[in-house]
NUBA-644694 format. One record per residue (C-alpha): residue number from 1; residue in three letters; x, y, z. Coordinates in Angstrom, 3 decimals. Layout:
BEGIN
  vexfi  pase         x         y         z
    NUM   ALA         X         Y         Z
...
This chain:
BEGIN
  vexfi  pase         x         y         z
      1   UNK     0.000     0.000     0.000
      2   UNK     1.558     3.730    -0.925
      3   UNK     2.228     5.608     1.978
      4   UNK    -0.200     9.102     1.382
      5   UNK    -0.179    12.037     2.517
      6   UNK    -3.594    14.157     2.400
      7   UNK    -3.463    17.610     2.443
      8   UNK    -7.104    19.693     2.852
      9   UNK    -9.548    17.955     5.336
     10   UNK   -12.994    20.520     4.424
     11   UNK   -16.445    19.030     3.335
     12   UNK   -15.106    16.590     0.470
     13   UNK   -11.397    15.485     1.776
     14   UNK   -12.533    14.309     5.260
     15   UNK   -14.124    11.761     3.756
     16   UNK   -11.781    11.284     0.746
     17   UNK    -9.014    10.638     3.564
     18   UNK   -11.356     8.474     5.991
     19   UNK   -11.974     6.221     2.738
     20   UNK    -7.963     6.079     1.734
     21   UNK    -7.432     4.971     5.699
     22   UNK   -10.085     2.266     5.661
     23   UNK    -8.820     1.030     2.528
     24   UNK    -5.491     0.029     4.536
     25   UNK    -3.125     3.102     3.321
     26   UNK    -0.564     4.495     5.569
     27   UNK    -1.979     8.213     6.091
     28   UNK    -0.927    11.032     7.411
     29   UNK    -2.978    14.276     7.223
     30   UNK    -2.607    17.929     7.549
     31   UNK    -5.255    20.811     7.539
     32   UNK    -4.600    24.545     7.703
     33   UNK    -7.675    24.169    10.810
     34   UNK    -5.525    21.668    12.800
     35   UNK    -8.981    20.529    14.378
     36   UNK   -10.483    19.114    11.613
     37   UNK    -7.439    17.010    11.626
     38   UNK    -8.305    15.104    15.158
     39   UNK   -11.238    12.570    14.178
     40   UNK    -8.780    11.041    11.306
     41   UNK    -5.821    10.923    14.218
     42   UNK    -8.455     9.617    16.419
     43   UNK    -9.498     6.467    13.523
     44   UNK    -5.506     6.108    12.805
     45   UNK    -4.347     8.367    10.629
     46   UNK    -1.371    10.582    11.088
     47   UNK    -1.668    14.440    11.832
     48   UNK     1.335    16.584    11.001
     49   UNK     1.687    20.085    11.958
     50   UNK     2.742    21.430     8.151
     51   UNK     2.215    20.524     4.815
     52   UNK     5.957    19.663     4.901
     53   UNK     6.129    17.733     7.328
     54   UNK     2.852    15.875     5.838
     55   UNK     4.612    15.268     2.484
     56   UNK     8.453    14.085     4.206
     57   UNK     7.766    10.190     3.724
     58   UNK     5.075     9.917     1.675
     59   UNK     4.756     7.920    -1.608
     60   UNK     1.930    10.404    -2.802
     61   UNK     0.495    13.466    -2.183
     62   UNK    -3.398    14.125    -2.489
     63   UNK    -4.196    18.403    -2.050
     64   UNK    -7.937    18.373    -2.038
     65   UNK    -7.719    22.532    -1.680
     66   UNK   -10.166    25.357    -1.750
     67   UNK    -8.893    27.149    -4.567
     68   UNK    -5.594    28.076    -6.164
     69   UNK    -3.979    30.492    -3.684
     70   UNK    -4.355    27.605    -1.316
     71   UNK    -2.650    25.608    -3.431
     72   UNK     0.550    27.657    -3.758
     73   UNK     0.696    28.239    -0.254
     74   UNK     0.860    24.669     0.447
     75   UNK     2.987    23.615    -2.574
     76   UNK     5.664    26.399    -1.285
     77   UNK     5.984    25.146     2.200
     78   UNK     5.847    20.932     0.876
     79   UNK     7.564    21.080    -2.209
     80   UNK    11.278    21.334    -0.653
     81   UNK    10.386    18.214     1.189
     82   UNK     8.945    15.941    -1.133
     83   UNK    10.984    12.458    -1.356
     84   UNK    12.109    11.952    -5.223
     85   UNK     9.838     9.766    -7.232
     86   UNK     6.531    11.436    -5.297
     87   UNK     3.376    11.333    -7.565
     88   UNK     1.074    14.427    -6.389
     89   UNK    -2.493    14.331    -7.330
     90   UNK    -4.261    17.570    -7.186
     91   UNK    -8.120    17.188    -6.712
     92   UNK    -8.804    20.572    -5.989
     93   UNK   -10.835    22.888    -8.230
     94   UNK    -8.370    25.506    -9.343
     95   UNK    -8.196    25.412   -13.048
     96   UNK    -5.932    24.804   -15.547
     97   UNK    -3.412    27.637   -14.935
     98   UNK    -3.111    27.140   -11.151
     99   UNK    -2.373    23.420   -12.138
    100   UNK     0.121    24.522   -14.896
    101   UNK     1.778    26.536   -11.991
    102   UNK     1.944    23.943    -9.690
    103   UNK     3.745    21.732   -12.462
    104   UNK     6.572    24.416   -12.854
    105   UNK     6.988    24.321    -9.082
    106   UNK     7.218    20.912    -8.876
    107   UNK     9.627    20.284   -11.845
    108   UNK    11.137    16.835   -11.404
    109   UNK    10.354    16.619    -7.978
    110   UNK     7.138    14.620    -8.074
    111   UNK     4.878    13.126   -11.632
    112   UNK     1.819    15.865   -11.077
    113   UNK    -1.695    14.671   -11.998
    114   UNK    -4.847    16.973   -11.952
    115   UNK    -8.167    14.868   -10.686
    116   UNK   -11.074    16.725    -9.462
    117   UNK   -13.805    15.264    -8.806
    118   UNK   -17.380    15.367    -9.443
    119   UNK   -19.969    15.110    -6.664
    120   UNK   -20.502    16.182    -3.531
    121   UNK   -20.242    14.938     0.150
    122   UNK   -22.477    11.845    -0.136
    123   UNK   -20.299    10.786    -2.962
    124   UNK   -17.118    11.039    -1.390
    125   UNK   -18.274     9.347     1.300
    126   UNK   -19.661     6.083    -0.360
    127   UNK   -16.461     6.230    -2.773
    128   UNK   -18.458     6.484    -5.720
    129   UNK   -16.858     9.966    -6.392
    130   UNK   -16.558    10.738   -10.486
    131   UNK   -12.686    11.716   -10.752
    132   UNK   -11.656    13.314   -14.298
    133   UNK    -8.003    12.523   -14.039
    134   UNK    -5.180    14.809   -16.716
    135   UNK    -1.912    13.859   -16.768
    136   UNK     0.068    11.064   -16.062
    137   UNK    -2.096     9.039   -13.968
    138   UNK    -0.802     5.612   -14.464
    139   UNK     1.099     5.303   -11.117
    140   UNK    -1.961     6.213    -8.883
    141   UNK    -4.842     4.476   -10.554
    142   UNK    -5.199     2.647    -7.372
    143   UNK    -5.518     5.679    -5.009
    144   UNK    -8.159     7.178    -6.996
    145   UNK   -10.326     3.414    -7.392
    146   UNK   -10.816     4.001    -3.806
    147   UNK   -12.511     7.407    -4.613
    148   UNK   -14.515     6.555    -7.367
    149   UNK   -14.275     5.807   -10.963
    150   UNK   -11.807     7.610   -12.808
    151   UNK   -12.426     9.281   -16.035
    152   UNK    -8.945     9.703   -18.519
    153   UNK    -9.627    12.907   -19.421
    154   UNK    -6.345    13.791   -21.568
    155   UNK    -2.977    15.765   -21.396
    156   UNK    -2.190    17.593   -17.535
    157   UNK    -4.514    20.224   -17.051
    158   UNK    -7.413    18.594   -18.835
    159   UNK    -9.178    17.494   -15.618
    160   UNK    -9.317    20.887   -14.084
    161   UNK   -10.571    22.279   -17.349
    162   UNK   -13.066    19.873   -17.609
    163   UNK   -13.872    20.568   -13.775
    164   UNK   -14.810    23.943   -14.589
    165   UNK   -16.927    23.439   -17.136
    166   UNK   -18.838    20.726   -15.778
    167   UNK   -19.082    22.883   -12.667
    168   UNK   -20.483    26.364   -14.472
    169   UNK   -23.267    24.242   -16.392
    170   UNK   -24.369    22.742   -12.899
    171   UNK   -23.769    26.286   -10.894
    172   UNK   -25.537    28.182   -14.277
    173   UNK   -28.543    25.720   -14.400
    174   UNK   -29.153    25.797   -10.353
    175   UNK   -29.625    29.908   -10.838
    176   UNK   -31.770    28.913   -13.592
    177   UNK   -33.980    27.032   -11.881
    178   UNK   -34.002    28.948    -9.480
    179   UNK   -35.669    31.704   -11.651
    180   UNK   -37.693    29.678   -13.591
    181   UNK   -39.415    28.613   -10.189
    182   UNK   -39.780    32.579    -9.818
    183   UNK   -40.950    32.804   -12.855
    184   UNK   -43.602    29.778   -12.010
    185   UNK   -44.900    31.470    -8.375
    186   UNK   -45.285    34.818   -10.300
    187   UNK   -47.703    33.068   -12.819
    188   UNK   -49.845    31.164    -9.999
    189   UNK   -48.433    27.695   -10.636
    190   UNK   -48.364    25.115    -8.090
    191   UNK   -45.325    24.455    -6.909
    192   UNK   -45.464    20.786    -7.184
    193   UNK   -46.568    20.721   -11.483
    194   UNK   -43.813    23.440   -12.053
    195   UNK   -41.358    21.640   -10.046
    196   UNK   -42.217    18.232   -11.815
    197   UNK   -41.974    19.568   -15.170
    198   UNK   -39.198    21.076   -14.798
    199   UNK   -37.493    18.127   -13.245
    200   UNK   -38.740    16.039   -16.454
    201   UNK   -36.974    18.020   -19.044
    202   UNK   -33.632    18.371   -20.036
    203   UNK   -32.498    20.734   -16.514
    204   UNK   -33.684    17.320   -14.516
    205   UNK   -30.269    17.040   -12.723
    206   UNK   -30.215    20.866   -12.080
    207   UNK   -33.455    20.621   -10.139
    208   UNK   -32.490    18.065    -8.267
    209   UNK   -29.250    19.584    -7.208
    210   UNK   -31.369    22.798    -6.217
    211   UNK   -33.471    20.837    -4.294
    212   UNK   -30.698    18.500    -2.916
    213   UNK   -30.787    17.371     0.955
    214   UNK   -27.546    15.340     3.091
    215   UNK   -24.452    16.730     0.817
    216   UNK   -22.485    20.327     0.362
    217   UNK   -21.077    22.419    -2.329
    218   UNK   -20.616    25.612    -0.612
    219   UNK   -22.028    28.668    -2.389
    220   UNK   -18.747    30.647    -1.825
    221   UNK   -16.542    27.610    -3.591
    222   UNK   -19.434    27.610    -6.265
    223   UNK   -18.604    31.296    -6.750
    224   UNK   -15.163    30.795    -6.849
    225   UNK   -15.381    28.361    -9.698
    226   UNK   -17.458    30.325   -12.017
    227   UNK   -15.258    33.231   -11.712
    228   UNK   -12.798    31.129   -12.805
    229   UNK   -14.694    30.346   -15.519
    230   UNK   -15.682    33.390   -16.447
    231   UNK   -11.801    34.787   -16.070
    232   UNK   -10.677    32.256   -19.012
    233   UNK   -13.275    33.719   -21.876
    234   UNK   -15.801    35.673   -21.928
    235   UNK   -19.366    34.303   -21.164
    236   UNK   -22.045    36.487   -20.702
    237   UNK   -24.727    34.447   -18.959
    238   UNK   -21.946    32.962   -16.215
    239   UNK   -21.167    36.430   -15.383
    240   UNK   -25.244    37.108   -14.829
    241   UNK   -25.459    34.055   -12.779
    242   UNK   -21.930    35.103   -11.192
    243   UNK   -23.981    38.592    -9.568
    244   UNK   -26.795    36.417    -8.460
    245   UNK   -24.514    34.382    -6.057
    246   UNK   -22.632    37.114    -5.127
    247   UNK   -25.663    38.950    -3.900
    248   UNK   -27.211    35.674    -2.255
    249   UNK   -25.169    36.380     0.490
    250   UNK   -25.256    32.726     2.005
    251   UNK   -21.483    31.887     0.636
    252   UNK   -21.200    29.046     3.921
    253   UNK   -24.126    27.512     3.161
    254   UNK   -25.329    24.942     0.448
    255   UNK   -25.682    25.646    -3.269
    256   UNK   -29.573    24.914    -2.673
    257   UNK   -29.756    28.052    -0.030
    258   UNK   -28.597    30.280    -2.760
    259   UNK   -31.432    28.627    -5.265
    260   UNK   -33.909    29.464    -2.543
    261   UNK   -32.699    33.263    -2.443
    262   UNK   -32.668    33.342    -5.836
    263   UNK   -36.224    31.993    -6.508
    264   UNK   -37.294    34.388    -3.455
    265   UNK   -36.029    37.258    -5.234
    266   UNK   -33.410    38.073    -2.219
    267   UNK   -30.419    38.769    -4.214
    268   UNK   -29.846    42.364    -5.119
């Protein structure tokens, strides 16, 4: 079993990392909130105190981030100690440039490869995570089996680009139902037809996500993505929907508490 060290314990790598432990990996974990750290020490996992010290024996590195100033700060503290031969998987959502970055850092130090994943807490805890892997991924298929199923997605890079755009369709089409809902309690529909009908067409999964109980895409990292998006060309209706959740105001909370703003007419 590769000795791993997990870097970024929030909503989705707690139970990443609890998953990698069970499966009989050597772990050792680090989070910038040293608390969130203790349950994993408590089921057997190391805790170090820095992302260096995290990273000193480990066969693989797994940064499960919140965005891509996050990621430098912990690649320029662990880089220097990385042990030669290290594969580093990056399953943050940063995008293709902050992974690009992170390659140049690295240099020969450690084979990079960019897998972020789709779904959201209840996925990551029942492993069945959708992981859109760029780069040479080869040497850590068996890592990510443990998350989920892994998608080839091409050349480094490719996985985090894919990551955003799979991400702004599901953050655009939330807002949209959203308003469409607004639309439906403006014209005097019951909730229940409009909400079936719209959960029958083509923005099915979007409803359901809007609607979704038990998991947790914060609103804030949702924002963060589509400006991301939105920073690489321009698109017009990502930057509408990119107001909307700024003006929700809810950025702790659940992607469906900004939908309910939304729909309520709340956001400025």
């Amino acid at each position: 079993m590769q000795k791993i060290a997990f870097l970024g314990l929030g909503h989705m790598g707690a139970p990443m990392a609890r998953r990698l432990l069970a499966a009989g990996h050597p772990l050792t974990v680090w989070n910038r909130t040293a608390a969130k750290a203790a349950p994993l020490g408590a089921a057997g996992a190391a805790v170090a105190g820095s992302p260096a010290d995290a990273v000193r024996d480990a066969e693989v590195v797994v940064t499960m981030l919140a965005g891509p100033g996050a990621l430098a700060a912990v690649a320029d503290d662990a880089v220097p100690a990385l042990r030669p031969g290290t594969h580093w998987i990056d399953m943050s959502t940063v995008g293709p440039d902050a992974v690009r970055e992170l390659a140049v850092r690295l240099g020969s130090a450690a084979t990079l490869v960019d897998a972020p994943v789709l779904g959201s807490t209840d996925k990551a805890s029942a492993g069945e995570l959708r992981i859109l892997a760029g780069g040479a991924a080869d040497g850590v298929l068996g890592v990510l089996a443990v998350l989920g199923e892994v998608v080839r997605t091409g050349p480094l890079g490719s996985g985090a680009a894919l990551k955003l755009v799979a991400n702004s369709a599901v953050v655009g089409g939330v807002a949209l139902v959203a308003e469409s809902l607004r639309l439906a309690d403006a014209l005097g529909l019951d909730d229940t037809v409009a909400r079936g009908a719209l959960a029958a067409g083509p923005l099915g999964g979007a409803v359901a996500r809007a609607f979704a109980e038990g998991v947790h895409f914060g609103t804030g990292l949702a924002l963060k993505d589509v400006e991301l998006a939105t920073a690489a060309t321009r698109l017009p209706v990502l930057e509408a929907v990119r107001e909307q959740y700024r003006n929700a105001g809810v950025p702790d909370a659940d992607l469906s508490a900004a939908a309910l703003r939304i729909r309520a007419g709340s956001t400025a």
